[in-house]
N, C-alpha and C positions, 0 to 999 in steps of 0.2 A: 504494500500500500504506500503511495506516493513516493517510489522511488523512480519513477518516471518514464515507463514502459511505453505511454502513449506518446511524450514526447521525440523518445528515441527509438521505438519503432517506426514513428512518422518519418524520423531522420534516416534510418536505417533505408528505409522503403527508397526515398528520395532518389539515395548514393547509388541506391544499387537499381533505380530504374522499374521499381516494382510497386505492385500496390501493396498499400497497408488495410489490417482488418482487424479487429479488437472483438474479442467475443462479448466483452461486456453491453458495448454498443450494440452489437446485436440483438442482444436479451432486453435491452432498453427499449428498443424499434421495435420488435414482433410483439413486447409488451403494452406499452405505450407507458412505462412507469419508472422510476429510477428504482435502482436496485434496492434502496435504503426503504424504500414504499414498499417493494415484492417481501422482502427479510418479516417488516414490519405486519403487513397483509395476510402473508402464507407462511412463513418462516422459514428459516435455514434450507430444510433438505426438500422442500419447492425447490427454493431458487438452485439449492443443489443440482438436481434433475435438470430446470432450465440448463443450467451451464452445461453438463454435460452433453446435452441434446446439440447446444449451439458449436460446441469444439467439436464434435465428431463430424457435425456440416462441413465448418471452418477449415477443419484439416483435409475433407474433400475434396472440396471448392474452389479452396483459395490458392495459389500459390508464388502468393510473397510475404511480406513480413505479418504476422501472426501474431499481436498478444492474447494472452490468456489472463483472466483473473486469477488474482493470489489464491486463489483454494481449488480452483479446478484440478491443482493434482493430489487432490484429497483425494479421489474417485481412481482404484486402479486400474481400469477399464482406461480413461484416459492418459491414464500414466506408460501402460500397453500402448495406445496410439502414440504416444510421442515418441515408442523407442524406434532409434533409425532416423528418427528426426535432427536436425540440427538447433539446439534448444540453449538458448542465453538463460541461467540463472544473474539475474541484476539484484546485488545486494547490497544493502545498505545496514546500521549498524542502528539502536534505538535513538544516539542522539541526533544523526543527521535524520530521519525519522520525525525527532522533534520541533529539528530546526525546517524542515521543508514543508511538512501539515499543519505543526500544533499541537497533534493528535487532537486536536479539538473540531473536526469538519465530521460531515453525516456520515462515516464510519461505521455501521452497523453494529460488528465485530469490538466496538474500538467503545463503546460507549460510557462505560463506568471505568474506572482509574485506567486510562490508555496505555499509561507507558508501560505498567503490568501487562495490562491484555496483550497487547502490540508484544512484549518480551513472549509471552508465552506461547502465542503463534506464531513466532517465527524458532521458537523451539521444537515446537511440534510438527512443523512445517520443514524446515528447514533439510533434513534427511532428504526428502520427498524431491525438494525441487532439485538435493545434488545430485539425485539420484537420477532424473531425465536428461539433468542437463549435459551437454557438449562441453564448456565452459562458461566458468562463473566468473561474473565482471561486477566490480565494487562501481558503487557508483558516490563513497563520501569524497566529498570537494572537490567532486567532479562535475563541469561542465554537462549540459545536452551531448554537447560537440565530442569532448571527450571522451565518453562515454561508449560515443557512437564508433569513434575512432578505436578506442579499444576493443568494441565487439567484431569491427570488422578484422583488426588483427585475431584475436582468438578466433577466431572461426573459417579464419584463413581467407577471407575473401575481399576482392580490390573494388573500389568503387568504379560505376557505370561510367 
């Protein structure tokens, strides 16, 4: 959460001449409701389902740069789909965390003492995204740019 996925997959998509597609958005669109409303609405393992239905289109469909929401690899079904994939785990540390949200924005997840909650899922999480990923790219006091720069070396690939 807010370590800047949409910005640098935007960026990602750019260099490399491809489109971008964000499963979140998706589930916003075919919904018509922000995530924080679906959680609130139906709860977790709704929007769960949602998500998983929207990655397994996603990874179909699409093929360029690809975010996934922070818990989609909750689900090992989709964690199965990603292998083979080329997969950026982007991580960040709880205070750049604090310094770029707040932790105080409509966070679902995030809502009573954040910076607990925020630690504790990315504790439990954490394994999960090393686990898909190709390489993992810090993203503290780092730039968009940077960022973007770094993922395209770890993953070995030159801009369009």
């Amino acid at each position: 959460m807010g370590v800047g996925k949409s910005t640098v997959g935007q960026l990602l998509a750019e260099r490399l001449g491809v489109g971008y597609r964000d499963t979140d958005d998706d589930i916003v669109a075919e919904q018509g409701r922000s995530i924080a409303d679906i959680f609130v609405d139906e709860g977790e393992s709704f929007f769960r389902a949602l998500e998983k239905q929207a990655v397994r289109r996603a990874v179909g469909e699409h093929h360029g740069v690809l975010a996934l929401g922070g818990g989609a690899i909750l689900d090992e079904d989709t964690r199965a789909l990603l292998a083979g994939q080329r997969v950026v785990y982007l991580s960040m540390d709880v205070e750049e965390a604090v310094r770029r949200t707040g932790l105080n924005t409509a966070r679902p997840l995030l809502a009573v003492n954040p910076r607990r909650q925020w630690r504790e899922l990315m504790e439990a999480r954490r394994h999960l995204y090393e686990e898909v990923a190709t390489a993992v790219v810090s993203t503290d006091a780092r730039s968009p740019e940077e960022v973007t720069r770094a993922v395209l070396d770890a993953v070995e690939l030159k801009e369009a």
